[in-house]
Steps between C-alpha positions, in 0.01 A plus 500: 500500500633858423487754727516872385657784727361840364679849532357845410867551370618438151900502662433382777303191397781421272771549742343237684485278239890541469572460854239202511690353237890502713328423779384154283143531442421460126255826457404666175299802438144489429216708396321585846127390483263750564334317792817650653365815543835660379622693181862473409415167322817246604496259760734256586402145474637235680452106660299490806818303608690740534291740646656478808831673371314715280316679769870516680683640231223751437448580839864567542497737174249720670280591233280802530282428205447110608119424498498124579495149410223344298434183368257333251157384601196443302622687152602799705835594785416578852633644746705214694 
């Protein structure tokens, strides 16, 4: 299952994606759905495996613009 983790940031979003990346979590950037509730339109996407790092490394990057974590359910993301 993927799990999305949605900024309000163009940069930012994809300077997590880089750091998510050293730090060994395979992310790529993704069109943010508009369930999301957010406009700058990438995401990154990731396993809900490693979700566990992910929310680490992006806790650690202390992103202003980070909106939160959603994940697929029924055709749409939600909030997880």
């Amino acid at each position: 299952m993927t799990v999305l983790a949605v900024f309000r940031s163009r940069a930012q979003a994809l300077d997590a994606i880089s750091r998510l990346k050293r730090a060994g979590v395979p992310a790529r950037a993704v069109a943010t759905p508009q369930e999301a509730g957010c406009g700058c339109g990438i995401s990154a996407q990731l396993d809900v495996r490693f979700l566990a790092r992910a929310k680490c490394v992006i806790r650690d990057g202390r992103y202003t613009s980070f909106s939160g974590y959603y994940k697929p359910c029924g055709g749409v993301y939600v909030r997880c």
